[in-house]
FILOTOR-151730 format. One record per residue (C-alpha): x, y, z. Coordinates in steps of 0.05 Angstrom, whole numbers, plus 32768, in hexadecimal, padded with zeros to 4 digits. Layout:
N
XYZ;...
//
This chain:
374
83A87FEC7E87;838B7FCA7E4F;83577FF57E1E;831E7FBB7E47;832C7FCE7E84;832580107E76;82E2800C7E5A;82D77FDE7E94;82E480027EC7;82C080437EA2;828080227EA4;8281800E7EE8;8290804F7EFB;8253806B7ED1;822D80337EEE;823580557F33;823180997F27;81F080867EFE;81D780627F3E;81E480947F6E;81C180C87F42;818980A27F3B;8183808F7F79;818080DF7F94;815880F77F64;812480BD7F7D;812B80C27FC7;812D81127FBA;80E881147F95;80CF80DD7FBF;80E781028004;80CF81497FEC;808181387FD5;80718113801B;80978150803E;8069817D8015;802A8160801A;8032816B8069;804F81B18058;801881CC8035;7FE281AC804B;7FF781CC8097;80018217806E;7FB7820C8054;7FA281FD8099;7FBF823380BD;7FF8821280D6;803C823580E7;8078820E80C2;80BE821F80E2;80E081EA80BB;80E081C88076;811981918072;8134815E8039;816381328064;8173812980B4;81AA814680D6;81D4818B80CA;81C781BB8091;81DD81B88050;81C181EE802E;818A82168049;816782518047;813A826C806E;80F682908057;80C582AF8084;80BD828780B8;80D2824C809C;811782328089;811B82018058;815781DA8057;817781978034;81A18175806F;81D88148806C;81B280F98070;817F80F7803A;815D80BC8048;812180E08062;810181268078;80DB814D80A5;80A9818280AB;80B581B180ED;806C81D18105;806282098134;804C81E3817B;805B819C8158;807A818981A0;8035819C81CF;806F81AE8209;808C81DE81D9;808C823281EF;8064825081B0;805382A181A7;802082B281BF;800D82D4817F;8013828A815E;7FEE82618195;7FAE825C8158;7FE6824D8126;800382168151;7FFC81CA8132;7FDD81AF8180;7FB481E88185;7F8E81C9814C;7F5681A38147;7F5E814A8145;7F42815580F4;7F77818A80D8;7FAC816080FB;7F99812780E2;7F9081488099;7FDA8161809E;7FF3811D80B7;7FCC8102807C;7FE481318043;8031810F8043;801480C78032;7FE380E07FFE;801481107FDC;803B80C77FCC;7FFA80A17FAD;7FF680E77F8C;803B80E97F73;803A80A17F62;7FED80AB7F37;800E80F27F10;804480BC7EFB;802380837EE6;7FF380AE7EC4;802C80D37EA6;804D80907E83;8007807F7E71;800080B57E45;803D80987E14;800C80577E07;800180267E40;801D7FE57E2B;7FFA7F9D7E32;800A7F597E14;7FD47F417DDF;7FAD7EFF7DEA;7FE57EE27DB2;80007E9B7DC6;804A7E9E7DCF;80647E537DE2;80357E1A7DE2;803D7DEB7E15;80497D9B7E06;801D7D737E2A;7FE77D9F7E44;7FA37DB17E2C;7FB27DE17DF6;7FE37DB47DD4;7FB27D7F7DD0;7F767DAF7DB1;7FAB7DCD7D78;7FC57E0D7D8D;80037E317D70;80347E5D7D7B;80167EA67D61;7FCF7E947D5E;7FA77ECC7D73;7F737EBD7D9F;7F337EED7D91;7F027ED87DC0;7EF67E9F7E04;7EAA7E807E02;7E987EBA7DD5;7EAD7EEE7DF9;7EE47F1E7DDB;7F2E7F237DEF;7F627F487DDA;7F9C7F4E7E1B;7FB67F0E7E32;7FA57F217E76;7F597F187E60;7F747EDC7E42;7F8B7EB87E7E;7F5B7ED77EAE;7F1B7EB67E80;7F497E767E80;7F5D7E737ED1;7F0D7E827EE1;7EF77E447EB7;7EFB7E177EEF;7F077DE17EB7;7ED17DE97E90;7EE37DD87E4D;7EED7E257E2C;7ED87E387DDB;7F127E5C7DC2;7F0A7E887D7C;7F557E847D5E;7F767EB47D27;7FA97E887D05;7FC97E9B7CC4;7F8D7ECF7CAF;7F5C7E917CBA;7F2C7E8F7CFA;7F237E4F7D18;7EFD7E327D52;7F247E087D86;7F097DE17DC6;7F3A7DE17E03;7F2E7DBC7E48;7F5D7DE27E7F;7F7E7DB57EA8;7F877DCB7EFE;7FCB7DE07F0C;7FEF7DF67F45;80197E397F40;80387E6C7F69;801F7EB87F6E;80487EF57F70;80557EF17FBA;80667E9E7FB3;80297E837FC3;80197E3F7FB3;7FC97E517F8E;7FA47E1E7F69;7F8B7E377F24;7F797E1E7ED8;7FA97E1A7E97;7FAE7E067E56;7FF47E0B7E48;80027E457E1E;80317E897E39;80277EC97E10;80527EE57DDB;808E7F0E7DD8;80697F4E7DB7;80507F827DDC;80137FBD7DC2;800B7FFC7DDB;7FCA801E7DEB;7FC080647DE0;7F98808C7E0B;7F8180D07E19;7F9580F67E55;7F5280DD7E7A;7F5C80987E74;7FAA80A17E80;7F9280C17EBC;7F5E80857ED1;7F9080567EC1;7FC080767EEE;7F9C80777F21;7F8380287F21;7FD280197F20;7FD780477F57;7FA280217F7D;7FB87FDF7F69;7FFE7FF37F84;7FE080087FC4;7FBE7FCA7FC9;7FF97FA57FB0;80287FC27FEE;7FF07FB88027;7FEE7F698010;803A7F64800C;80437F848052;800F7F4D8066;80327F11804F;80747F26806E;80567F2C80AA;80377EE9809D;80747ED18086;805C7EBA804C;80937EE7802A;80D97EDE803B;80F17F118072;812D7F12804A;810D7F308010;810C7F708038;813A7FAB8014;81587FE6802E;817F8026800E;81B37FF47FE6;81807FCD7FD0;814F80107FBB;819480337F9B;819D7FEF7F71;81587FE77F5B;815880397F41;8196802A7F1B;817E7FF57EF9;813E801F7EE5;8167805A7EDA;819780327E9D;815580177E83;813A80557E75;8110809B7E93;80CF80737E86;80E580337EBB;810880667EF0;80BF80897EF8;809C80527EF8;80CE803C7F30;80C1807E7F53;807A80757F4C;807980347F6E;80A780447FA4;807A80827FB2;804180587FC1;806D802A7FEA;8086806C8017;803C80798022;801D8036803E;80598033806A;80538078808C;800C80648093;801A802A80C6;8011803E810F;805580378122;8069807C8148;809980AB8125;8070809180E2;803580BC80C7;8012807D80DA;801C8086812A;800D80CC812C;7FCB80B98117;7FC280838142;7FCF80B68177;7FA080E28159;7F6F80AA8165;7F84809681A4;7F7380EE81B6;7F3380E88195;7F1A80A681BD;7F3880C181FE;7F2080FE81F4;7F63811C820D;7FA7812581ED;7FD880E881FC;800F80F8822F;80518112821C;806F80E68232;804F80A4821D;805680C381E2;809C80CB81E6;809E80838200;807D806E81C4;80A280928187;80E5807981B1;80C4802E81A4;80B8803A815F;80FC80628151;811B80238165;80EE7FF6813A;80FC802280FA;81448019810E;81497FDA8116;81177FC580DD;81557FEF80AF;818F7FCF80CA;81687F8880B8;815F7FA8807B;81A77FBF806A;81C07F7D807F;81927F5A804A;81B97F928018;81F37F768028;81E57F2F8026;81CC7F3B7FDC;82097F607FD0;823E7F287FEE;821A7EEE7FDB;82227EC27F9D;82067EDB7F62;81EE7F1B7F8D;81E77F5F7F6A;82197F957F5B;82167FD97F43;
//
């Protein structure tokens, strides 16, 4: 075998290995924080924990504590969190009826339900805020590429002019940039240039143009025709705005999921779009060869994707125990057994199915021209 195909065929192999340990490591830390949240957050309530699980199916490794034996089980796409009297039919002790998880009141349950969704956004806001703290990075309002033909061209923009301020107001981030330019609703704008160490003054009429958003959307909005540079600046920032700034990606990213999950209901996004484990163990490759810094902020985004989905009301998700909850609270009366039953049955077969569609998309990335490979 030539000395190529060795080398070849040695990097491929690292590729995978470097996959599938990326890819534990984030379904791990991913799997274990939502697990906790419900863990503790049932411990500071009073509640009786026989189980604490990384994985489905038989043991692993275990060992057993107390009452509680903690465990990491052979599947590891997922977890669980076993409470004393989690199953109202169960026999409990007598001695821990007031420790049992339906002997509790609708607001404790609720709060434990809760704590595995927010222990993601929390996860996901301790990382961002984290990679914040090495500088957070931002484009400056620095014209890359002028476009021929379009305002800007006409009023005498260059490449590298540094544009200082929009109708008198200061910018420095191209994002204020374009924002001040997409809300002038064609106004002619007064832009204040830097251009070889001299300032200059420079008129520019946008012109309407139609574009697609991040989800594909046809939107109608204002240009002039430039793109921003190549550099990129880094901010520094204390550990209180690292901290604030985490937090509004957090948000945003919250936001970001809810308004995805919208349009592919809507159908405005592809259904085909839709990933599953292949696609998730590609993606944390990928971060994983670019660097620490991109695998966290991978985790950190997948986090807060793992908590809006457990927070729809489809039973078996954190999301259908509370609508039970509700359901108890307007009824005034735990929900039967066996509707409930019925009803995580329903929604097992959903998740199921909603997986499969998703592995199959995997695959069709995987098979089809051009598609990825690790």
């Amino acid at each position: 075998m030539g000395q190529g195909k060795i080398e070849g065929h040695l990097g491929r192999e690292k590729t995978v290995l470097t996959t599938i340990i990326s890819t534990i490591i984030v379904l791990g830390i991913l799997v274990f924080v939502h697990e906790l949240g419900h863990f503790l957050l049932a411990k500071r309530l009073g509640v009786g924990v026989l189980k604490f699980s990384l994985g489905f199916g038989p043991k692993l490794i275990g060992k057993k504590v107390g009452e509680t034996d903690y465990q990491i089980a052979v599947f590891p796409l997922g977890g669980f969190v076993k409470l004393i009297g989690e199953n109202p039919e169960e026999e409990v002790k007598e001695e821990d009826r007031h420790r049992s998880y339906s002997a509790q009141p609708i607001w404790k349950r609720a709060l434990i339900v809760s704590a595995g969704p927010f222990f993601n956004f929390f996860l996901a806001a301790v990382l961002f805020s984290g990679v914040n703290l090495f500088g957070i990075p931002y484009y400056p309002s620095k014209v890359g590429e002028v476009s021929p033909g379009l305002p800007a061209e006409a009023a005498g923009l260059k490449k590298g002019d540094a544009i200082l301020s929009v109708d008198g107001v200061d910018v420095s981030r191209w994002e204020e940039l374009s924002k001040m330019i997409r809300s002038s609703k064609g106004k002619e704008i007064v832009l204040k240039v830097k251009r070889n160490g001299e300032i200059l003054e420079i008129r520019a009429t946008p012109k309407p143009s139609t574009q697609r958003n991040i989800f594909g959307e046809r939107i109608e909005t204002f240009v002039i025709g430039i793109t921003p540079s190549d550099e990129i600046l880094i901010q520094r920032v204390g550990p209180f705005g690292a901290i604030g700034k985490g937090l509004a990606q957090t948000a945003y990213g919250i936001q970001l999921t809810v308004v995805t999950i919208v349009k592919l209901i809507e159908r405005v996004i592809p259904a085909k779009t839709i990933g599953g484990p292949i696609l998730i163990a590609q993606l944390a490759g990928e971060q994983a060869k670019r660097g620490l810094l991109s695998l966290i902020l991978f985790t950190a985004i997948l986090s807060i994707n793992l908590g809006v989905i457990n927070l729809f009301p489809i039973p078996v998700l954190d999301g259908g125990h509370f609508l039970f909850l509700a359901l108890e609270a307007v009824l005034r009366r735990p929900i039967s057994i066996k509707k409930m039953e019925i009803a995580q049955q329903i929604g097992l077969i959903f998740i199921i199915l909603l997986m499969l569609f998703a592995f199959y998309n995997d695959l069709i990335r995987i098979f089809s021209p051009g598609g990825f490979s690790f």
